[in-house]
NUSEDO-69648 format. One record per residue (C-alpha): residue number from 1; residue in one letter; x, y, z. Coordinates in pm, 1 decimal, padded with zeros to 6 digits, always signed. Each point is the difference from the previous one (the first is absolute). Example, Ala and Ser with C-alpha at 12.3 -4.5 7.8 and 13.67 -1.06 7.14 Angstrom:
2
> 1/a/+01230.0/-00450.0/+00780.0
> 2/s/+00137.0/+00344.0/-00066.0
***
This chain:
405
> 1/x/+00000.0/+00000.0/+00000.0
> 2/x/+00164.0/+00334.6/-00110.7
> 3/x/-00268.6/+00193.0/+00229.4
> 4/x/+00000.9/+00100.7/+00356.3
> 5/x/-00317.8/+00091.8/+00174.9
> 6/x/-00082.5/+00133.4/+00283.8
> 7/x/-00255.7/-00089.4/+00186.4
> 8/x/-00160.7/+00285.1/-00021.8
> 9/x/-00059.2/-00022.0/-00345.5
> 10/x/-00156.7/-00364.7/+00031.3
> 11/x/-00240.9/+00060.1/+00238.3
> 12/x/-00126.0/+00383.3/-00197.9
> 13/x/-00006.1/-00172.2/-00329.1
> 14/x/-00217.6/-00345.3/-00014.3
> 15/x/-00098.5/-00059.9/-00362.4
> 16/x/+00209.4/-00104.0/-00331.5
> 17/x/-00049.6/+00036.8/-00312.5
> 18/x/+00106.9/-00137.7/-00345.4
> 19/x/+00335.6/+00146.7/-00098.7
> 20/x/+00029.3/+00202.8/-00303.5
> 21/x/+00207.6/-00216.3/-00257.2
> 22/x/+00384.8/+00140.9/-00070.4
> 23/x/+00072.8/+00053.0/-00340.6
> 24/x/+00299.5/-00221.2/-00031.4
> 25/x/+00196.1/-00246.6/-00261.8
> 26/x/-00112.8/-00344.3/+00121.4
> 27/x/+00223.8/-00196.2/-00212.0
> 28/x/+00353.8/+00141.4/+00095.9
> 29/x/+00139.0/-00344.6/+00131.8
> 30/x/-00123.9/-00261.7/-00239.7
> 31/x/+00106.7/-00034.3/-00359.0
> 32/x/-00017.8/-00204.0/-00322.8
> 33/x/+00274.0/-00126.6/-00253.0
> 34/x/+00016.2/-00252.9/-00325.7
> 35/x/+00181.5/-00323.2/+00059.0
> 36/x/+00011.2/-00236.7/-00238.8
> 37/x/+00024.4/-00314.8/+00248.5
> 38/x/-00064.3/-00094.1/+00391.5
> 39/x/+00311.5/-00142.4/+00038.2
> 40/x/+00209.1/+00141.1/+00261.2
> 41/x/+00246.4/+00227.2/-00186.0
> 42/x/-00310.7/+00169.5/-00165.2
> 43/x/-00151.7/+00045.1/+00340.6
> 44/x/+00300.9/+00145.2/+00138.6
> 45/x/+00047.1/+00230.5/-00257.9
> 46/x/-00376.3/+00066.7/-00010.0
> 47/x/+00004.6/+00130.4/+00348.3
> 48/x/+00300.9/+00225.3/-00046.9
> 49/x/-00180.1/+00121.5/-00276.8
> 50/x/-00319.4/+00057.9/+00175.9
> 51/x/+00235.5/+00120.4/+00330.5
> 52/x/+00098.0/+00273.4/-00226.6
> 53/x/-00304.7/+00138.6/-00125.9
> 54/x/-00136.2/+00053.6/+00330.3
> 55/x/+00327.5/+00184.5/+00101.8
> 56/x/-00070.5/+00216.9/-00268.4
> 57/x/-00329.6/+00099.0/+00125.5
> 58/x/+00031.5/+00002.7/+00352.4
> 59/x/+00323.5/+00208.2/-00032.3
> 60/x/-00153.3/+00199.9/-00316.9
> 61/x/+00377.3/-00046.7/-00205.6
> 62/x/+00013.6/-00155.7/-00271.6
> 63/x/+00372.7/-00012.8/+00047.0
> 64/x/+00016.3/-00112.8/+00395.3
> 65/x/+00070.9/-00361.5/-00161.3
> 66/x/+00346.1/+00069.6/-00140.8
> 67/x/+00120.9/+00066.1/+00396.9
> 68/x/+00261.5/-00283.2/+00105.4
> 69/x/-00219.5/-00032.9/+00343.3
> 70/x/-00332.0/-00058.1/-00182.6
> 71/x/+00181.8/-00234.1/-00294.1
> 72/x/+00116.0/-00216.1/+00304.4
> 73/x/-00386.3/+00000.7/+00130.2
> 74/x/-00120.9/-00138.3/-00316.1
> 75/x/+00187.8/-00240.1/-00041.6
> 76/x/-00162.0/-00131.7/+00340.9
> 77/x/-00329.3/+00124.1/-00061.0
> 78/x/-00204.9/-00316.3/+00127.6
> 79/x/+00093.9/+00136.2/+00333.2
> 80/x/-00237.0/+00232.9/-00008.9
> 81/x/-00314.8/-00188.5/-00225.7
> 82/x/-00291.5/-00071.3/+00179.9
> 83/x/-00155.2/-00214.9/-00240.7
> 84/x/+00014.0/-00057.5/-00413.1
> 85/x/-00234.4/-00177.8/-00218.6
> 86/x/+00037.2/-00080.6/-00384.9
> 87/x/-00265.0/+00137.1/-00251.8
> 88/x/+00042.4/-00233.0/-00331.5
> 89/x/+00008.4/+00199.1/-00306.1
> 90/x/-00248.2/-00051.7/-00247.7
> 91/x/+00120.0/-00127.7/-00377.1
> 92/x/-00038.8/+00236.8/-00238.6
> 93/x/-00173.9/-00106.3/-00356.6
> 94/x/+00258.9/-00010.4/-00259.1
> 95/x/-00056.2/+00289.9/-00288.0
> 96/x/-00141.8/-00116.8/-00308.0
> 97/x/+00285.0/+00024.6/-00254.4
> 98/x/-00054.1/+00172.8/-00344.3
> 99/x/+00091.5/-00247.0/-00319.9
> 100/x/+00321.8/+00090.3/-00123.2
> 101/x/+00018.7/+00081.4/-00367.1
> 102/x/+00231.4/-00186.3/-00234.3
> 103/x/+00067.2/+00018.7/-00346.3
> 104/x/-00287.3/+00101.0/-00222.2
> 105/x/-00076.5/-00030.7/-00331.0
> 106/x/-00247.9/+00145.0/-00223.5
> 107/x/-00277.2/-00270.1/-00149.2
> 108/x/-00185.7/+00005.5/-00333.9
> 109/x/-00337.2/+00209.3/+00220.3
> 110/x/+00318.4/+00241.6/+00138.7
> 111/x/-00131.6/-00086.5/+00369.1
> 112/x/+00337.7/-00067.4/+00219.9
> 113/x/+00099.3/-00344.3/+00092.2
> 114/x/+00170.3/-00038.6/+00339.6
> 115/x/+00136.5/-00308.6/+00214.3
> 116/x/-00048.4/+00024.9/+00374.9
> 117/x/+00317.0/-00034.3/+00262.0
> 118/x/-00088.7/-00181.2/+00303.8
> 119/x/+00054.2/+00183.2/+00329.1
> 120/x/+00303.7/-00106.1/+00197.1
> 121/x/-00041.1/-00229.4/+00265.4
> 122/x/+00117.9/+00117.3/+00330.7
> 123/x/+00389.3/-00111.8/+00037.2
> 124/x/+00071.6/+00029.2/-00385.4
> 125/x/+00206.5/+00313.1/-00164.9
> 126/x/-00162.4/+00270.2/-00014.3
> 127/x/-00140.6/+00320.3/+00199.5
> 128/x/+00057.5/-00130.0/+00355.7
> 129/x/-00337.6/-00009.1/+00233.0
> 130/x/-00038.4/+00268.2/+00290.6
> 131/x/+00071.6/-00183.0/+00310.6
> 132/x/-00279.6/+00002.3/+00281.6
> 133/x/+00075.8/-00054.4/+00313.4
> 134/x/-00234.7/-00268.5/+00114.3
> 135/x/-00068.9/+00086.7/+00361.9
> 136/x/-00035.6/+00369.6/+00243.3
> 137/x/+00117.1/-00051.0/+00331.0
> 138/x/-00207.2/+00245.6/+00242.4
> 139/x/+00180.1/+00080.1/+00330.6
> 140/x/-00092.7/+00104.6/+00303.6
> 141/x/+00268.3/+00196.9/+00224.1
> 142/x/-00036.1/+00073.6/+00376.0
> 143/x/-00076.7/+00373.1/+00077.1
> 144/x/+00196.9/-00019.2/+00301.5
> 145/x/+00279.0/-00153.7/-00108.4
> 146/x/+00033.6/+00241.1/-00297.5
> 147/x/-00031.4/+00274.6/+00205.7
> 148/x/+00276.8/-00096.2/+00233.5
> 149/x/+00214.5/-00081.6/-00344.1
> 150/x/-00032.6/+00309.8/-00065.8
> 151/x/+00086.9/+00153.4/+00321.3
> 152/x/+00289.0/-00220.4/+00008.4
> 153/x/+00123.0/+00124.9/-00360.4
> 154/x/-00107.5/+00351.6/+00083.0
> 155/x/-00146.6/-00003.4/-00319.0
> 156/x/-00293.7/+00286.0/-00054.6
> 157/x/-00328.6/-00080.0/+00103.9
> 158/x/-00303.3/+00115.5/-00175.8
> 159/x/-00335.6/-00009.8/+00187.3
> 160/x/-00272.2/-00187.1/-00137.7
> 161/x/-00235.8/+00315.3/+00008.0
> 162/x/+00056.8/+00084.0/-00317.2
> 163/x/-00170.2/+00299.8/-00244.5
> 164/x/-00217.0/-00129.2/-00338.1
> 165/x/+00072.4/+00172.1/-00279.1
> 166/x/-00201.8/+00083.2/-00300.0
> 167/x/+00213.0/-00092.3/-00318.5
> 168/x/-00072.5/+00146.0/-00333.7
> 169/x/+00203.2/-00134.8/-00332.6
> 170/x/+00009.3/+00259.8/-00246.4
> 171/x/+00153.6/-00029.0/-00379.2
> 172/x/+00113.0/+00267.1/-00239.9
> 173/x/-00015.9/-00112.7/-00384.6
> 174/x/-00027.7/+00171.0/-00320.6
> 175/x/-00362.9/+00005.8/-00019.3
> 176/x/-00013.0/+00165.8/+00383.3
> 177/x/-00054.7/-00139.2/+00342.2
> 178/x/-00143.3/-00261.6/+00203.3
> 179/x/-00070.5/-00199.0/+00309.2
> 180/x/+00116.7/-00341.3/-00042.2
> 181/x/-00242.4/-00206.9/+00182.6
> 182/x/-00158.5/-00373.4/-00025.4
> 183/x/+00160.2/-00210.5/-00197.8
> 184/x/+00238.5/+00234.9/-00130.6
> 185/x/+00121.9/+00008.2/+00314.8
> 186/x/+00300.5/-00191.3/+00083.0
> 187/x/-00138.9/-00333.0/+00210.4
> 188/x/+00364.0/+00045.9/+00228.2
> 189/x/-00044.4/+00369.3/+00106.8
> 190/x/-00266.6/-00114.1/+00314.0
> 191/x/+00212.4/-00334.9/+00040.3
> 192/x/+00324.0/+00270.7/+00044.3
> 193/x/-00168.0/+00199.1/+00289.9
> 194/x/-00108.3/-00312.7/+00162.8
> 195/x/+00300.4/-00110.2/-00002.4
> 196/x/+00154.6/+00343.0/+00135.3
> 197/x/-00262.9/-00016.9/+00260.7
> 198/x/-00166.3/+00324.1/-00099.5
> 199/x/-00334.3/+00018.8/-00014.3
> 200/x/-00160.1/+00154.9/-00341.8
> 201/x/-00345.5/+00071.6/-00160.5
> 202/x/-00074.4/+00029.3/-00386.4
> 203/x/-00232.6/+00306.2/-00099.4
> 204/x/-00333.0/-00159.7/-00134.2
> 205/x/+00020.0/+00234.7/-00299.3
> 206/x/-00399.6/+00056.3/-00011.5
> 207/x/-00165.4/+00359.7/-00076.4
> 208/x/+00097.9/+00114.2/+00378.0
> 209/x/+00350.1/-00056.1/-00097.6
> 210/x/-00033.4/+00150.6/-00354.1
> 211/x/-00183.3/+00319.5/+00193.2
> 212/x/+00326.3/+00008.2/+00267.2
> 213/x/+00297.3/-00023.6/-00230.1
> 214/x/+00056.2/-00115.1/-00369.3
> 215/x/+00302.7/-00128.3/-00159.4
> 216/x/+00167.3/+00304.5/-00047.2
> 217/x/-00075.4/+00151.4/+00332.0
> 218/x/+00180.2/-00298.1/+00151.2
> 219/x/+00293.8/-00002.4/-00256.4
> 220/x/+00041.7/+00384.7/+00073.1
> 221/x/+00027.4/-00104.4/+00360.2
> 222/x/-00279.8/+00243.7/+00144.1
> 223/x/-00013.5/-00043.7/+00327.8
> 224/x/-00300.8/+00209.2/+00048.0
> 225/x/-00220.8/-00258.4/-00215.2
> 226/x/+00257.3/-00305.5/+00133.2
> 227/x/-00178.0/+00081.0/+00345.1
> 228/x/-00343.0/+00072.2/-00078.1
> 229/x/+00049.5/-00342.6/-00205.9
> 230/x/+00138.0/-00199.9/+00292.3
> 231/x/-00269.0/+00095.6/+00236.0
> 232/x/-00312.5/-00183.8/-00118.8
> 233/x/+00237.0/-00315.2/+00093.7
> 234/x/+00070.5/+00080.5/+00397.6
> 235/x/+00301.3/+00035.6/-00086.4
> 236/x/+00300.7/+00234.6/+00100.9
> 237/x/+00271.1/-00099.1/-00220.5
> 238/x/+00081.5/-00045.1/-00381.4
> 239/x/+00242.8/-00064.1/-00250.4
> 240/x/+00036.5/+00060.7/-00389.4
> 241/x/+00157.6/-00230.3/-00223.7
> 242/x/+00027.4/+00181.8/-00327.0
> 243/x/+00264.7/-00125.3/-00270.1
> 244/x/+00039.7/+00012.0/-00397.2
> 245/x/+00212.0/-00173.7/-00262.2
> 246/x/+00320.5/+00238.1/-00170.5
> 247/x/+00123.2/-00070.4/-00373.0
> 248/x/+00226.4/-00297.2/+00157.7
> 249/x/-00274.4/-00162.4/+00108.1
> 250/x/+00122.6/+00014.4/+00393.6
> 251/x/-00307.0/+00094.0/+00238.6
> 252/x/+00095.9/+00362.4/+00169.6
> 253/x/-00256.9/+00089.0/+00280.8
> 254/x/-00015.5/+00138.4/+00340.1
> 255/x/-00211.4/-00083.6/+00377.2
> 256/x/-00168.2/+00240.5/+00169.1
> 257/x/-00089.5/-00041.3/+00383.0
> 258/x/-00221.2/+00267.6/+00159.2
> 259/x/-00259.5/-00001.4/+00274.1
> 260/x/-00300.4/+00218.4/+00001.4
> 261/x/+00113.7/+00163.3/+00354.0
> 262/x/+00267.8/+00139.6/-00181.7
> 263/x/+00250.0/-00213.5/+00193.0
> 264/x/+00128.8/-00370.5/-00020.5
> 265/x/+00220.9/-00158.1/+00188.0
> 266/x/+00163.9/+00327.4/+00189.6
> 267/x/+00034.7/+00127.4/-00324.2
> 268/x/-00164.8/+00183.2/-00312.7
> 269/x/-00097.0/-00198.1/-00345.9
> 270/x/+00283.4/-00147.0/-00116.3
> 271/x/+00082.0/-00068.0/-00391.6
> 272/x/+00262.8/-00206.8/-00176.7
> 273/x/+00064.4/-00128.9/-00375.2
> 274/x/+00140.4/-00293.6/-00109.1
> 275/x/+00046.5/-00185.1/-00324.9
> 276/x/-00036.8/-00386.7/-00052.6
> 277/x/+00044.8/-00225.0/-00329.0
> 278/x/-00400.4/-00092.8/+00037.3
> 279/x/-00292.1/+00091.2/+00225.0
> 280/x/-00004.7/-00290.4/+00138.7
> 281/x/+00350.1/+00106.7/+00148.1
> 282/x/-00105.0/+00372.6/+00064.3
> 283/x/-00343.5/-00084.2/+00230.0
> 284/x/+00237.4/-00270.0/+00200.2
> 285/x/+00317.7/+00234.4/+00027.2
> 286/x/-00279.7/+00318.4/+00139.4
> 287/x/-00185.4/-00249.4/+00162.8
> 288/x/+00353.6/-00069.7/+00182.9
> 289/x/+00107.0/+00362.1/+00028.9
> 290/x/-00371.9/+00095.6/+00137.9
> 291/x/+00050.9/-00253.5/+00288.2
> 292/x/+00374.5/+00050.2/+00095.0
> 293/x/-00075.5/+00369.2/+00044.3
> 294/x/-00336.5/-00043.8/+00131.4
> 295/x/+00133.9/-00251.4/+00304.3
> 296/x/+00336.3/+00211.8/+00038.1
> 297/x/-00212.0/+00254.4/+00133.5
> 298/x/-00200.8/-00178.4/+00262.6
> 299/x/+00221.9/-00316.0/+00083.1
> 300/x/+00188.3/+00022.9/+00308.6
> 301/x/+00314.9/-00179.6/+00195.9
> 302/x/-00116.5/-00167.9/+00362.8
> 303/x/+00210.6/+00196.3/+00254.8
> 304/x/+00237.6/-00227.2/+00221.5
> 305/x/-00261.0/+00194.4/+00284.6
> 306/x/-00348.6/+00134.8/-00026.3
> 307/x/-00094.8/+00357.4/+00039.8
> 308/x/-00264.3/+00128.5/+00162.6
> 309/x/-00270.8/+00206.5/-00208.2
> 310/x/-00283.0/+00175.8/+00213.7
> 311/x/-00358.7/+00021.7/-00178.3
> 312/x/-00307.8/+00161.0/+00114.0
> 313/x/-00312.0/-00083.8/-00143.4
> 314/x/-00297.5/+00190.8/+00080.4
> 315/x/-00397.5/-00134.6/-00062.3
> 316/x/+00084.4/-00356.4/+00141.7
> 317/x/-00345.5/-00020.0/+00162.5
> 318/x/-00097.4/-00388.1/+00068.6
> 319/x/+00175.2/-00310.3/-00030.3
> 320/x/-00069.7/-00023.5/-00375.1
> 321/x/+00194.0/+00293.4/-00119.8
> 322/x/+00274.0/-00128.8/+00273.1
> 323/x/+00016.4/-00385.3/-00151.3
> 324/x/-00004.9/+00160.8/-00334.2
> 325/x/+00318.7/+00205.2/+00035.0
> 326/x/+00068.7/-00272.3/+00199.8
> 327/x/+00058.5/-00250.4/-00313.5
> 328/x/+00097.7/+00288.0/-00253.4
> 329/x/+00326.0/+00077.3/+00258.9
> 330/x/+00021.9/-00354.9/+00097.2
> 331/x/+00085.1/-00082.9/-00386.1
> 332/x/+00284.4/+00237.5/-00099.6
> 333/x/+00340.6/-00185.4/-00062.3
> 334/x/+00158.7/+00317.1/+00143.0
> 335/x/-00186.9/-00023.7/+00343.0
> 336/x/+00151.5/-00210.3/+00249.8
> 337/x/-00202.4/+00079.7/+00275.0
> 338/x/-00236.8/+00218.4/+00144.0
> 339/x/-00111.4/+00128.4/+00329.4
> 340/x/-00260.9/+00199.5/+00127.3
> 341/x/+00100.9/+00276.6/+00196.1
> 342/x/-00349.1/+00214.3/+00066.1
> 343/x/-00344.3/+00079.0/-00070.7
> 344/x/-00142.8/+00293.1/+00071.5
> 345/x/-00376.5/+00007.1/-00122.5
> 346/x/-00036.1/-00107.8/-00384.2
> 347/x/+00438.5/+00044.5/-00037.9
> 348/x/+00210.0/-00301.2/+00038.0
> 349/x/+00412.9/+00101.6/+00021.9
> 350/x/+00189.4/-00312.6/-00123.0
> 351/x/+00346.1/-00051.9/-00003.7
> 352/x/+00157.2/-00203.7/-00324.9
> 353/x/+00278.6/-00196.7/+00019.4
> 354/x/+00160.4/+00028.0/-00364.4
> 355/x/+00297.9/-00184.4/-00189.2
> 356/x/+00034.9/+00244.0/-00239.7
> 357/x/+00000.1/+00380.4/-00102.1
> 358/x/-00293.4/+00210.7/+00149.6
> 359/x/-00051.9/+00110.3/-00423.9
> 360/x/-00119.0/-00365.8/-00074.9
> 361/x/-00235.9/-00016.9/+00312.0
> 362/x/-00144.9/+00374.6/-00059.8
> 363/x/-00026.2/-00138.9/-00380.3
> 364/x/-00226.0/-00310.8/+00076.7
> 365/x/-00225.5/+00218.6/+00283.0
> 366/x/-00080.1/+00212.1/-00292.4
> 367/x/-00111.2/-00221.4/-00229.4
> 368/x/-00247.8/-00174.9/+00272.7
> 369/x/-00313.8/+00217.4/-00132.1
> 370/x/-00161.1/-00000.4/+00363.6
> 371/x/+00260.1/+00159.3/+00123.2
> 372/x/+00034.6/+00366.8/-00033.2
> 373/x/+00346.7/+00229.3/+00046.2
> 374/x/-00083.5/+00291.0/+00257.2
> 375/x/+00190.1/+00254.8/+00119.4
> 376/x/-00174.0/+00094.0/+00284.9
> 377/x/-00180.1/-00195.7/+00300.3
> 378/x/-00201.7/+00166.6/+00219.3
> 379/x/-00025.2/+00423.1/+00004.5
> 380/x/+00044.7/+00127.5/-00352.2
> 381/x/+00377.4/+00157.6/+00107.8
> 382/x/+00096.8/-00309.4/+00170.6
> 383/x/+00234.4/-00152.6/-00240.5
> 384/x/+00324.3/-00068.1/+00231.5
> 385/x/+00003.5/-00324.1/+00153.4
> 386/x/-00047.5/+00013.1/+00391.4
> 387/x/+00248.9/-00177.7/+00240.0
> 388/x/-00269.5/-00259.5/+00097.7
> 389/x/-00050.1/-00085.9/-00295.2
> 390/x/+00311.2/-00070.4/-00184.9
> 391/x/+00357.7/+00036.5/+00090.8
> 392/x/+00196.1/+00268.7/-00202.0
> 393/x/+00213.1/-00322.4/-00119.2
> 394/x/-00231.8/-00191.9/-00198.5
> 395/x/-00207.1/+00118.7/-00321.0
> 396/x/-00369.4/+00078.5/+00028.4
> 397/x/-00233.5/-00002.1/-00254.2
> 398/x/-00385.4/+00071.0/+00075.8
> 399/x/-00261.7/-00151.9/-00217.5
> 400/x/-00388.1/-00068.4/+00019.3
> 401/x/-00167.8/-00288.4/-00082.3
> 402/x/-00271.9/-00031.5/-00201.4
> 403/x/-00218.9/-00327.4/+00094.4
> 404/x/-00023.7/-00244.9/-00327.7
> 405/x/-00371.5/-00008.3/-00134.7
***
């Protein structure tokens, strides 16, 4: 139990209520690869594999694997499975082959005469056969035992509560521009967030959409009409992919991460080009680039000791808004423990114990829409903290909660 309650509080507060859901990435520690066997060297390398890819999304880098400490780790990764199963792949119909023309001569009617070339049997000369790999191995890693890898490693840890974003694909071509969307739509650009562990949303592209932004709006990068479009959705964040094709036939494009407070991550909308030798390479390298900047700015190191962090939360009335914030603090990565330290009326003063920077902490409050930033408690020119409230050594941040409905 992270919590400490005083009596007090027990006996003044004697109902519960359903806690408000946490929007969080509930896949972090399990993972799926291609083997093509279930013998053991497959599983081994299977689980490294699959080892690897949740590194890469608990940690948010892409390039954490490379580090001699977590090469070592993967190469004992069954350490740290809970369980695996094997998911048999199913066989593919083969394509139906076009004859192949030979020699043809003209007849007496001048209708073409041809002779038909069998296919090649699998194993003969010829185009060689894509390989499938026969089998995906889904595994199962233990939370707490990743965690304390981590630790361990002091490797950057990226909290689970994690921002959607609403992704828009734009292309430029000579007859204008447009939203790539449905099929057009590369099939690996969702699979590439899930597998960065960022959670994303397509626009539906109906006549709200059309109303809010249009394919050039987006491609100019608007952010005016980027917001107004993003709102319908619920959601804060966005990104533009927009890209074209130059005379070499390269793909040159750019990414384009905003937020319609004006603010993401610390920081304003941030905008980078790249160029790639297809799309297919230019959505996975942004997709990459997105997510390494995106978790840069909101990971954080465990300190060797926690820190204290003093919150005051004002409109805690009953024992539902209480087991609500409750579960909400209860399930940040950052928060090690937490202690009650007064109530006075409807305001609860907590004190956070915190393995990492007060930034990341402040950044995840925010984001909890029932909680509310204040600057003042009490009298409208009481903004200073008070010594029985918080000690002058410890952060304080007031806030008011707003009870889920």
């Amino acid at each position: 139990m992270k919590w400490i309650l005083p009596n007090l509080l027990v006996s003044a507060l004697i109902y519960l209520s359903p806690a408000a859901s946490a929007a969080v990435v509930g896949d972090l520690y399990n993972a799926s690869v291609d083997v093509a066997d279930q013998e053991l060297a497959q599983r081994q390398a299977g689980f490294s594999s699959a080892l690897a890819e949740v590194l890469i999304k608990t940690t948010g880098s892409k390039a954490i694997v490379q580090r001699p400490s977590v090469v070592d780790a993967l190469s004992q990764a069954s350490q740290y499975m809970v369980k695996y199963a094997y998911v048999e792949r199913p066989i593919a119909p083969a394509p139906l082959l076009e004859p192949v023309l030979t020699d043809s001569t003209l007849t007496d009617t001048n209708f073409i005469e041809t002779s038909l070339v069998e296919p090649q049997q699998s194993g003969e000369t010829g185009v060689a056969l894509a390989e499938v790999p026969a089998y995906r191995l889904s595994v199962q890693f233990s939370k707490g035992t990743i965690n304390g890898l981590m630790r361990t490693l002091d490797l950057p840890i990226w909290p689970a509560n994690r921002p959607e974003i609403l992704v828009w694909v734009v292309e430029q071509s000579a007859s204008g521009y447009r939203f790539v969307e449905g099929p057009e739509l590369p099939k690996d650009l969702l699979a590439s967030f899930r597998q960065r562990g960022l959670p994303v949303q397509l626009p539906l592209y109906d006549l709200g959409d059309q109303l809010a932004l249009n394919s050039l709006g987006a491609w100019s990068l608007n952010r005016e009409k980027l917001n107004t479009a993003v709102q319908r959705y619920g959601i804060d964040h966005w990104l533009v992919l927009r890209y074209s094709k130059v005379a070499s036939g390269a793909i040159r494009g750019s990414w384009y991460l905003g937020a319609r407070s004006g603010n993401f991550a610390g920081e304003g909308a941030v905008l980078n080009t790249l160029q790639a030798d297809s799309t297919a390479d230019f959505l996975q390298s942004s997709v990459d680039q997105v997510v390494d900047h995106l978790a840069g700015q909101l990971a954080y190191f465990a300190d060797a000791e926690a820190s204290l962090f003093r919150v005051v939360v004002e409109n805690i009335g009953n024992f539902a808004a209480y087991s609500q914030l409750n579960d909400f603090l209860s399930g940040l990565e950052i928060v090690n423990g937490v202690k009650v330290r007064s109530i006075a009326g409807d305001t609860i003063t907590l004190d956070l114990a915190t393995e990492g920077e007060s930034r990341v902490l402040l950044r995840a409050l925010n984001k909890e829409a029932r909680l509310s930033l204040i600057t003042e408690l009490g009298a409208a020119n009481d903004t200073q903290v008070s010594a029985t409230t918080a000690q002058t050594s410890r952060a304080v941040a007031y806030f008011r909660w707003q009870a889920a409905r």
